[in-house]
PyMOL commands that place a pseudoatom at each C-alpha (Angstrom):
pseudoatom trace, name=CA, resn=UNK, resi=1, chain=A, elem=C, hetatm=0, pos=[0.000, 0.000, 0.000]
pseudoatom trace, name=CA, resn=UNK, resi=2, chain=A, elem=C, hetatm=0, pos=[1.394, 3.590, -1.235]
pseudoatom trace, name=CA, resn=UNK, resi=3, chain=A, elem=C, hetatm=0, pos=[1.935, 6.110, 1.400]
pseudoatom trace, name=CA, resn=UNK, resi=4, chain=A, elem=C, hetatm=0, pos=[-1.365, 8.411, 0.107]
pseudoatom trace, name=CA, resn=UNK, resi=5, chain=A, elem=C, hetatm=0, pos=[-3.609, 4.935, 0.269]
pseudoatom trace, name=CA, resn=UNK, resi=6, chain=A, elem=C, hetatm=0, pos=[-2.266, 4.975, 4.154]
pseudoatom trace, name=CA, resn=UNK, resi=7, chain=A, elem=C, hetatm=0, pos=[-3.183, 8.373, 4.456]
pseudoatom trace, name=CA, resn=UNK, resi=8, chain=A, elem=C, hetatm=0, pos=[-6.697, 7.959, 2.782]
pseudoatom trace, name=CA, resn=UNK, resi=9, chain=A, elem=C, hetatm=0, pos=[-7.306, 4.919, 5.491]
pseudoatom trace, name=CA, resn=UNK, resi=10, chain=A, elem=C, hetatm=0, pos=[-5.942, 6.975, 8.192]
pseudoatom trace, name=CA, resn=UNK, resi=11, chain=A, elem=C, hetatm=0, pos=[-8.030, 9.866, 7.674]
pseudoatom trace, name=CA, resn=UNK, resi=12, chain=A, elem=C, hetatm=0, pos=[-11.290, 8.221, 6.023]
pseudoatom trace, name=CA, resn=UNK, resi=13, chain=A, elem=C, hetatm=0, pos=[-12.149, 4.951, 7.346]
pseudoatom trace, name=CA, resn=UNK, resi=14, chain=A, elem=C, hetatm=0, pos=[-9.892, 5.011, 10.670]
pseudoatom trace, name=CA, resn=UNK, resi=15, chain=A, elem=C, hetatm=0, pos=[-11.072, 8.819, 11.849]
pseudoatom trace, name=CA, resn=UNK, resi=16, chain=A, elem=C, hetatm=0, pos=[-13.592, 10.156, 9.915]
pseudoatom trace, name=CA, resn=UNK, resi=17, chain=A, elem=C, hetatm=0, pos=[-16.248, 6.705, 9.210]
pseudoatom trace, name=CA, resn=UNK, resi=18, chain=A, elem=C, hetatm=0, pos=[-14.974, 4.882, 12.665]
pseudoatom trace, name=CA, resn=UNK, resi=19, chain=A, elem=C, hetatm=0, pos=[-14.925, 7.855, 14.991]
pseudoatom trace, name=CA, resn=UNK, resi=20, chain=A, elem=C, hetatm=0, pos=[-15.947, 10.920, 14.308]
pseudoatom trace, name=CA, resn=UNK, resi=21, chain=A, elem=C, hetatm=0, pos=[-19.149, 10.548, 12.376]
pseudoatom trace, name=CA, resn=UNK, resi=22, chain=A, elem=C, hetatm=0, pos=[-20.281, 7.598, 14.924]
pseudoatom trace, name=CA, resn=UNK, resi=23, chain=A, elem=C, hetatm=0, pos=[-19.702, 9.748, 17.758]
pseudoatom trace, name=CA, resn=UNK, resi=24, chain=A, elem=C, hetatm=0, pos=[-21.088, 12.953, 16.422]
pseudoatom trace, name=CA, resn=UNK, resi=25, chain=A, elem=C, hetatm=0, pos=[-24.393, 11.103, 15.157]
pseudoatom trace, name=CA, resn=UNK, resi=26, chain=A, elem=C, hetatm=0, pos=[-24.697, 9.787, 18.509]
pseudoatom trace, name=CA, resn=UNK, resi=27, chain=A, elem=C, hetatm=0, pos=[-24.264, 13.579, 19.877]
pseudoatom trace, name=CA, resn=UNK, resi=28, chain=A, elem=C, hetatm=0, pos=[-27.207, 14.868, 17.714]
pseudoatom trace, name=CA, resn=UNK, resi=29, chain=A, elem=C, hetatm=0, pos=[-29.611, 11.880, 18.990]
pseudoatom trace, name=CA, resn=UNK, resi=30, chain=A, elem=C, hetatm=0, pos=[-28.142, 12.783, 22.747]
pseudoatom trace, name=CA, resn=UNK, resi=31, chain=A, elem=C, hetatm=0, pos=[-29.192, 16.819, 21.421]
pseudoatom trace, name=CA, resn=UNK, resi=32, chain=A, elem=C, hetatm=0, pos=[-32.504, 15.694, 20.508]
pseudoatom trace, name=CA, resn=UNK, resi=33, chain=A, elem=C, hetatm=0, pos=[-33.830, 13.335, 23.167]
pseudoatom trace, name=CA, resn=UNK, resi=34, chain=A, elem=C, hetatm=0, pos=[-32.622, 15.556, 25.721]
pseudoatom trace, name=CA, resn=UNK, resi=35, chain=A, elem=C, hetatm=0, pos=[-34.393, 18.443, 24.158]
pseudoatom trace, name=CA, resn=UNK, resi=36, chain=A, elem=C, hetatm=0, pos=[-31.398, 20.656, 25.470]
pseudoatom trace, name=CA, resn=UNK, resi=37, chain=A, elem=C, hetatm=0, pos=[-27.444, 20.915, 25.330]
pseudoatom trace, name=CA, resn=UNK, resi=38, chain=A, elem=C, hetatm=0, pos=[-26.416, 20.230, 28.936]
pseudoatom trace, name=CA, resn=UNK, resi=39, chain=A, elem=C, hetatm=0, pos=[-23.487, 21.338, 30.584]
pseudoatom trace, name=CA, resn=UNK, resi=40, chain=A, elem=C, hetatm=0, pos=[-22.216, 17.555, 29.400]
pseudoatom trace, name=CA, resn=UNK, resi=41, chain=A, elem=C, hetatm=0, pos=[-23.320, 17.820, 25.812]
pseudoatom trace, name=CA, resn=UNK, resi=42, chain=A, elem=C, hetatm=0, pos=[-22.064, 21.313, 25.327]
pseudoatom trace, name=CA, resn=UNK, resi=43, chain=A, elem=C, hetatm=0, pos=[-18.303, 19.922, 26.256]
pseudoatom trace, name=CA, resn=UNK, resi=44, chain=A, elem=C, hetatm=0, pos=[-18.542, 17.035, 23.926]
pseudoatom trace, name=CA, resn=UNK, resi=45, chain=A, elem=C, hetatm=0, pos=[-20.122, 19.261, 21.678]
pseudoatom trace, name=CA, resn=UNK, resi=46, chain=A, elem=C, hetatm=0, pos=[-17.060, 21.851, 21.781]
pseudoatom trace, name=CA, resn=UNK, resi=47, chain=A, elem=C, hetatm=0, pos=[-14.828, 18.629, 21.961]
pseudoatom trace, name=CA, resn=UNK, resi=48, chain=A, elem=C, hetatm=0, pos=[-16.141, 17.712, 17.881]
pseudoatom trace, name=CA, resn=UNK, resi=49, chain=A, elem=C, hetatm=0, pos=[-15.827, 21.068, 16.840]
pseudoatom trace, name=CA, resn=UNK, resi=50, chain=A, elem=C, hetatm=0, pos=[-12.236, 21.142, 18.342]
pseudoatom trace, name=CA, resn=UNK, resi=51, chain=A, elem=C, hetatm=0, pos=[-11.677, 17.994, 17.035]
pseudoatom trace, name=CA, resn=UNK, resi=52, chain=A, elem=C, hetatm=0, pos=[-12.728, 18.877, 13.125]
pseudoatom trace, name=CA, resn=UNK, resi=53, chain=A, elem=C, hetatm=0, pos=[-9.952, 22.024, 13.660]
pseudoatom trace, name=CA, resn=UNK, resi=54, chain=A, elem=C, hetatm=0, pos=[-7.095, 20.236, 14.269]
pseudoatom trace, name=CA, resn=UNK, resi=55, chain=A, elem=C, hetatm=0, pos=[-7.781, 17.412, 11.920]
pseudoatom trace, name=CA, resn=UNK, resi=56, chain=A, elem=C, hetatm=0, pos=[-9.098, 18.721, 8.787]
pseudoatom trace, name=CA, resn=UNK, resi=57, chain=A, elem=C, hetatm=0, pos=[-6.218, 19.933, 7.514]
pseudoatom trace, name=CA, resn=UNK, resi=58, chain=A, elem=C, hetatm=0, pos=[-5.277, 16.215, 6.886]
pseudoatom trace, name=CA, resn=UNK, resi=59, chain=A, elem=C, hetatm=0, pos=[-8.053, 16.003, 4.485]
pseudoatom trace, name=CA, resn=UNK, resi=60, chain=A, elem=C, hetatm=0, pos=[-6.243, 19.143, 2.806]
pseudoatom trace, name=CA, resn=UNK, resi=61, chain=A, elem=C, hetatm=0, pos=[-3.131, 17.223, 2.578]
pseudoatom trace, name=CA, resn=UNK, resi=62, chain=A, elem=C, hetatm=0, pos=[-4.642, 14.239, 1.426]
pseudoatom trace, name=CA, resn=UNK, resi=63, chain=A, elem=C, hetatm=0, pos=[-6.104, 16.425, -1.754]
pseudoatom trace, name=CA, resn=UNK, resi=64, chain=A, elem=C, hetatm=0, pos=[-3.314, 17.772, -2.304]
pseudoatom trace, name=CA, resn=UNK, resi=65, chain=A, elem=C, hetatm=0, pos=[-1.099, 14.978, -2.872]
pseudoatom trace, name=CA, resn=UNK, resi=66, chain=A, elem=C, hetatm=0, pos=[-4.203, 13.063, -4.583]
pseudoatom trace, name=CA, resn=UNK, resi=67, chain=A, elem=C, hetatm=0, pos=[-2.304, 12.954, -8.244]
pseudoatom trace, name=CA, resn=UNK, resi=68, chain=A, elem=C, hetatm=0, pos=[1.435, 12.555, -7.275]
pseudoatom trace, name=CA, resn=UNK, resi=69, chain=A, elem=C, hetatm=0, pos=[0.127, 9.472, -4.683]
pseudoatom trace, name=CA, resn=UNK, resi=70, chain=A, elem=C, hetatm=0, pos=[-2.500, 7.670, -6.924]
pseudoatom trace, name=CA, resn=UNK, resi=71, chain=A, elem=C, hetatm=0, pos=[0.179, 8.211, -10.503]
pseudoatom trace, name=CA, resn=UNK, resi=72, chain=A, elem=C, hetatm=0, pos=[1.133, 5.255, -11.865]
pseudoatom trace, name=CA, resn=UNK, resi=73, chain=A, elem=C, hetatm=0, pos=[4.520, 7.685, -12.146]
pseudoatom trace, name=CA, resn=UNK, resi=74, chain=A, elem=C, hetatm=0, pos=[4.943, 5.988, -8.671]
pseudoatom trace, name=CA, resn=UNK, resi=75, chain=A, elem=C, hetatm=0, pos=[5.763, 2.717, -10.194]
pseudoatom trace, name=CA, resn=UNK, resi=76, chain=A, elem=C, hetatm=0, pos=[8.874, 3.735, -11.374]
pseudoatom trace, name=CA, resn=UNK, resi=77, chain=A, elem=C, hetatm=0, pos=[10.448, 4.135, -7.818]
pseudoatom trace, name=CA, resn=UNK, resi=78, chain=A, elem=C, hetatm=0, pos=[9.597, 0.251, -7.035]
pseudoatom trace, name=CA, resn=UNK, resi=79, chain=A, elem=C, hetatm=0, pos=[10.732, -2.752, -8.531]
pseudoatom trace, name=CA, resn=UNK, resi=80, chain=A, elem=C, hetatm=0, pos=[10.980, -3.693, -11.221]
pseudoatom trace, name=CA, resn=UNK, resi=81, chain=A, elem=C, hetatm=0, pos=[10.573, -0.303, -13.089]
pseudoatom trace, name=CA, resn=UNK, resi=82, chain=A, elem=C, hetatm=0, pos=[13.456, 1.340, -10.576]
pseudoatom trace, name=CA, resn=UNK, resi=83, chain=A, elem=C, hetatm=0, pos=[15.431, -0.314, -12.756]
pseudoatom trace, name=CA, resn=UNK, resi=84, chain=A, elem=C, hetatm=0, pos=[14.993, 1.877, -15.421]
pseudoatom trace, name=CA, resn=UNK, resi=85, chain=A, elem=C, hetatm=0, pos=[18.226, 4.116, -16.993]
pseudoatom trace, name=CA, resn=UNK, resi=86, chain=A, elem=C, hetatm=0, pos=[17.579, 7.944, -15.818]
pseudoatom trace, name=CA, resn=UNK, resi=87, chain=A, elem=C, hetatm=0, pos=[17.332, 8.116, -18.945]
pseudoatom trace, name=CA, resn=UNK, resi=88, chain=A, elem=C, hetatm=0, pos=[14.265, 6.282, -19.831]
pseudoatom trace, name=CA, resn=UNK, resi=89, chain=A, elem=C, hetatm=0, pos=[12.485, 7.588, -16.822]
pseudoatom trace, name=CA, resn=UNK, resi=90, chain=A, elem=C, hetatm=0, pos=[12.905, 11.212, -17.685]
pseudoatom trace, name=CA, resn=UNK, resi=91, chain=A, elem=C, hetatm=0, pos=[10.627, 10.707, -20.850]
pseudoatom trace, name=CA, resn=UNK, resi=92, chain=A, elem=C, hetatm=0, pos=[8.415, 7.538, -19.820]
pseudoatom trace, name=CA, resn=UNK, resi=93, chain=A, elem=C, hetatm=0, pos=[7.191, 8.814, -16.327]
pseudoatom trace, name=CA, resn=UNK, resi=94, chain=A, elem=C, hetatm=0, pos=[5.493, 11.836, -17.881]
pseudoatom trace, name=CA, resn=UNK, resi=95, chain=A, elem=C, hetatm=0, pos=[4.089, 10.221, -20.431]
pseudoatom trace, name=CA, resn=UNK, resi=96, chain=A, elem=C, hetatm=0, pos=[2.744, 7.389, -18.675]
pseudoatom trace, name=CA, resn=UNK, resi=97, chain=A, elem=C, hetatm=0, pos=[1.519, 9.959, -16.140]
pseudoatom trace, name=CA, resn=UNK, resi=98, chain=A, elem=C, hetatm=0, pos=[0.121, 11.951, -19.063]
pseudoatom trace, name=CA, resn=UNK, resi=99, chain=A, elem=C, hetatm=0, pos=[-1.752, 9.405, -20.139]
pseudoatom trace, name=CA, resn=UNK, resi=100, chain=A, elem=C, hetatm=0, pos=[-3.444, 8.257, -16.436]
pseudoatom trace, name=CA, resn=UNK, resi=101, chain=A, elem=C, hetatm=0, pos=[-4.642, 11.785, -16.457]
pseudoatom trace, name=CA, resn=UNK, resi=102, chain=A, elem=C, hetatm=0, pos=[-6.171, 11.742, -19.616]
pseudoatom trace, name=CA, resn=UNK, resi=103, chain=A, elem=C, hetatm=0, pos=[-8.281, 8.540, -18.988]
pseudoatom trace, name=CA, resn=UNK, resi=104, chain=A, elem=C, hetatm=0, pos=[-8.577, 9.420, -14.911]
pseudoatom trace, name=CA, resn=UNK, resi=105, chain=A, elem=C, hetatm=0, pos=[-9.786, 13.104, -13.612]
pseudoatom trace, name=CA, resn=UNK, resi=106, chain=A, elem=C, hetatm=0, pos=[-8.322, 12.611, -11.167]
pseudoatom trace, name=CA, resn=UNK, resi=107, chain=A, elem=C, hetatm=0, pos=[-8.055, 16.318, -11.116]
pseudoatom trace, name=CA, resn=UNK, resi=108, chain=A, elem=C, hetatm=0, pos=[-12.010, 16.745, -11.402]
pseudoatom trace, name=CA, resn=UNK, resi=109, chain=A, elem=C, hetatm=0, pos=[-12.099, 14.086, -8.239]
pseudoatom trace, name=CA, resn=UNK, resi=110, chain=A, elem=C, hetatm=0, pos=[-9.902, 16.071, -6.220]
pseudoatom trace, name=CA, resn=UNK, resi=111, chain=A, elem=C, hetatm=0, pos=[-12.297, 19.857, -6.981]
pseudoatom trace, name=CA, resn=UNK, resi=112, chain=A, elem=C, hetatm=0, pos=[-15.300, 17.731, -6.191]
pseudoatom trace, name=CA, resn=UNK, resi=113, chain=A, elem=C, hetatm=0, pos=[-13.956, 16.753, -2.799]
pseudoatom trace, name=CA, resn=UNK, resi=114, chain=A, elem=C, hetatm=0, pos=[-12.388, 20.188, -2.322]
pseudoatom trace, name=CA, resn=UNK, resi=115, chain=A, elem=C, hetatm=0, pos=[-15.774, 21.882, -2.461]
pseudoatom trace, name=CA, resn=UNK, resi=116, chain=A, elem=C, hetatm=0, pos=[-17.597, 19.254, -0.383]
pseudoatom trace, name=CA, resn=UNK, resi=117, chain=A, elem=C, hetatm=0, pos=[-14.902, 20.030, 2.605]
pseudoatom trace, name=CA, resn=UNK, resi=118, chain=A, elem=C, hetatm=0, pos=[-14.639, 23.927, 2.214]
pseudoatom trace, name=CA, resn=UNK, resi=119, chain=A, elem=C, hetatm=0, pos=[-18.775, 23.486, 2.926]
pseudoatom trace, name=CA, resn=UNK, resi=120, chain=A, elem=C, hetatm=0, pos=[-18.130, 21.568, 5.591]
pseudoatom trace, name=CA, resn=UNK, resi=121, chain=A, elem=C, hetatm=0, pos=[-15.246, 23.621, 6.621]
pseudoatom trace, name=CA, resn=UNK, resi=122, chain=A, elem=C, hetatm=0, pos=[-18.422, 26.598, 6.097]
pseudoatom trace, name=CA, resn=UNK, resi=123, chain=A, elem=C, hetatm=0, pos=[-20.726, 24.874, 8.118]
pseudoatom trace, name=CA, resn=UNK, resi=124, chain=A, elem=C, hetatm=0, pos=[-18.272, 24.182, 10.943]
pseudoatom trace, name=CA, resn=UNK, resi=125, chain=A, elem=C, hetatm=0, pos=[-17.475, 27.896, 11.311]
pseudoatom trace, name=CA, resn=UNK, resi=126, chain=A, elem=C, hetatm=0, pos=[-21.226, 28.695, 11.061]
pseudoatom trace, name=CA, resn=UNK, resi=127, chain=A, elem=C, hetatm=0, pos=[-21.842, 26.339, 13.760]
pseudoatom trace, name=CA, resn=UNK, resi=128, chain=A, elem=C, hetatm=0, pos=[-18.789, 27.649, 16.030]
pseudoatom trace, name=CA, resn=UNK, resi=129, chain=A, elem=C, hetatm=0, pos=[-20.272, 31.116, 15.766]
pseudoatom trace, name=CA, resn=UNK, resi=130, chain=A, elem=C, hetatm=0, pos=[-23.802, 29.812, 16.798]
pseudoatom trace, name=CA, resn=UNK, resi=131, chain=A, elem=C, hetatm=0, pos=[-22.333, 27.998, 19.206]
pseudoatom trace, name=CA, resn=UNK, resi=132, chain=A, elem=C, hetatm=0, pos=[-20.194, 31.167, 20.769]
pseudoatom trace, name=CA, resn=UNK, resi=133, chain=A, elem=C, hetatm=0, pos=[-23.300, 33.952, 20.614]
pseudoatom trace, name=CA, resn=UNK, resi=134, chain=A, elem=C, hetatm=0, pos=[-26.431, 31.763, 20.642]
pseudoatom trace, name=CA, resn=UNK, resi=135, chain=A, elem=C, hetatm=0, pos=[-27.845, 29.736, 22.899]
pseudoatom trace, name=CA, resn=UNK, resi=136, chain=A, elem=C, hetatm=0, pos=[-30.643, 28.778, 20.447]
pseudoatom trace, name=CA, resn=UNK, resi=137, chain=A, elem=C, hetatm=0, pos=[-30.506, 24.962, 20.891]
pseudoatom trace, name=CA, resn=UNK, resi=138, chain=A, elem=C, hetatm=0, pos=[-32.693, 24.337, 17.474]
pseudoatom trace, name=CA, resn=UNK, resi=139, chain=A, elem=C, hetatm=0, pos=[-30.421, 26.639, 15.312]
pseudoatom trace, name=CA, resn=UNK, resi=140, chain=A, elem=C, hetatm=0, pos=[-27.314, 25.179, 16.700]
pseudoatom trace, name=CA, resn=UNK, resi=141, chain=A, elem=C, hetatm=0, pos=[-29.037, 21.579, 16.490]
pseudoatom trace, name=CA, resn=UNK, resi=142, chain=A, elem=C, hetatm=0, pos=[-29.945, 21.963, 12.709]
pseudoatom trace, name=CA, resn=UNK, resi=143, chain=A, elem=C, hetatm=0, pos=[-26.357, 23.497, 11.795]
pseudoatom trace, name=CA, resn=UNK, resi=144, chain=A, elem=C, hetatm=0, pos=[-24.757, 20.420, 13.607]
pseudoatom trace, name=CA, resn=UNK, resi=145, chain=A, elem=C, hetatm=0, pos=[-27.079, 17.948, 11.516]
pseudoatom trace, name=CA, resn=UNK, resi=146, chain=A, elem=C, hetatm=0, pos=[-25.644, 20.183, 8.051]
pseudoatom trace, name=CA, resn=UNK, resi=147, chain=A, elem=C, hetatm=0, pos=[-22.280, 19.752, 9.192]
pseudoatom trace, name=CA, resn=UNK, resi=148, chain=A, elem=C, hetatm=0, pos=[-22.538, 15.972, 10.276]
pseudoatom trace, name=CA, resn=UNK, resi=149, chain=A, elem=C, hetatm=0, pos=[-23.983, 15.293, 6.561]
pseudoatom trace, name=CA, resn=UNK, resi=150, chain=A, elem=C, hetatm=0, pos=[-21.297, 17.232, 5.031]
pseudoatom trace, name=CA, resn=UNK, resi=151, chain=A, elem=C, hetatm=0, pos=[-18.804, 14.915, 6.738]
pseudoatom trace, name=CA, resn=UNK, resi=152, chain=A, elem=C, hetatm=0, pos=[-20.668, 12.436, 5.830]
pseudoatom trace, name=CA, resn=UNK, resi=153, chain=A, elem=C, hetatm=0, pos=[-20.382, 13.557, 2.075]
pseudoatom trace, name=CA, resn=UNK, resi=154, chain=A, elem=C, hetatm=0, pos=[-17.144, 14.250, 2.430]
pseudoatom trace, name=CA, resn=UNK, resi=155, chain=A, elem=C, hetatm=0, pos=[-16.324, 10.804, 4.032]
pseudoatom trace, name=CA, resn=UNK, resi=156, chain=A, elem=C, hetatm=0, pos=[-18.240, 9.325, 0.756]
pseudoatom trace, name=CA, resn=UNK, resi=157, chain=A, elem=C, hetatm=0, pos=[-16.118, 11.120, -1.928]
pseudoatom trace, name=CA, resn=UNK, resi=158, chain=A, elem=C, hetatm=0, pos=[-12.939, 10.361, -0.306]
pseudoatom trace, name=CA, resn=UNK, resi=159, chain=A, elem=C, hetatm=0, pos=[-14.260, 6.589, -0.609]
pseudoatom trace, name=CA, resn=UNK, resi=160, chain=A, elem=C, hetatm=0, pos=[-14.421, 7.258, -4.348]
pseudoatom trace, name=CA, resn=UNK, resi=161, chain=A, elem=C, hetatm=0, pos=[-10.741, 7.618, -4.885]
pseudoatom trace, name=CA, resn=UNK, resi=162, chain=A, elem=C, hetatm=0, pos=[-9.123, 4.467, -5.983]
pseudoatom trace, name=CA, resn=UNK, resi=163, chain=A, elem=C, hetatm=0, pos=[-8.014, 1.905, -3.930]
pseudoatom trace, name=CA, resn=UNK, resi=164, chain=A, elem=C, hetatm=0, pos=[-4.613, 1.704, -5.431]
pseudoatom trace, name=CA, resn=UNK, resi=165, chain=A, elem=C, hetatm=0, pos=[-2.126, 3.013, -8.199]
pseudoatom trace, name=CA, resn=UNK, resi=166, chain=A, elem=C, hetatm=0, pos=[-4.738, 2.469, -11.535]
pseudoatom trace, name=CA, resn=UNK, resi=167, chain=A, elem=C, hetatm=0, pos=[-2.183, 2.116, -14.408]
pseudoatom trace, name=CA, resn=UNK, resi=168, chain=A, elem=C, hetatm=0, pos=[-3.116, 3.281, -18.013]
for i in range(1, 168): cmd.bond("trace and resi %d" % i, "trace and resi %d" % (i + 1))
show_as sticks, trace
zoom trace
């Protein structure tokens, strides 16, 4: 497994599917059967939002290095194309790379994601200022369901990114 494919598990499955989506689900039933945000579920609550701060600029990362990780480019630093001269490299790995791009968009993945987590990114702000000046439990109950189903979006398109280097 390539080093972006760890990164992708990392981030999608191990954190966002397995922990915080579960846990911030089971927040918004604790909002809504409780019919209020205790003094309990406003530090858990605060806890998420925290959480989503430091973390999302994995996701970022992970974008960003979506082409250079999932290029079949990559092949040529394992065996048995690291055998290649310099030589042969300098003109194949483009080209080969060229043509991944042309029959992957990859690119047109990666802006797809990119605006799903800038909205969540959006919503996660919204809710942080709701949070900070509002005590109106619905408004801050519906933002944190918009934000939970942008993660959950987000968690989906990430999924959509191939499991491995897809050669041409």
């Amino acid at each position: 497994m390539c080093e972006w494919q760890r990164l992708r598990t990392r981030i999608n499955h191990d954190w966002l599917k397995n922990e915080y989506l579960k846990n911030l689900d089971g927040l918004i039933i604790q909002i809504k059967s409780s019919q209020s945000i205790e003094n309990k579920l406003c530090r858990e609550l605060q806890a998420y939002l925290k959480r989503w701060s430091e973390r999302h600029g994995e996701i970022e990362k992970l974008l960003n290095t979506a082409e250079k990780g999932l290029s079949p480019r990559t092949l040529f630093e394992k065996e048995p194309l690291i055998r290649c001269t310099r030589k042969n490299k300098d003109w194949l790995a483009p080209l080969i790379h060229g043509l991944w791009l042309s029959r992957h968009d990859i690119r047109k993945w990666v802006k797809e994601t990119e605006t799903i987590l800038t909205e969540a990114n959006q919503s996660h702000a919204l809710l942080q200022s709701y949070y900070s000046v509002t005590q109106d439990e619905l408004q801050i109950l519906k933002t944190l369901e918009i934000f939970s189903d942008l993660v959950g979006d987000l968690s989906r398109q990430i999924s959509k990114f191939p499991g491995k280097v897809i050669t041409v």
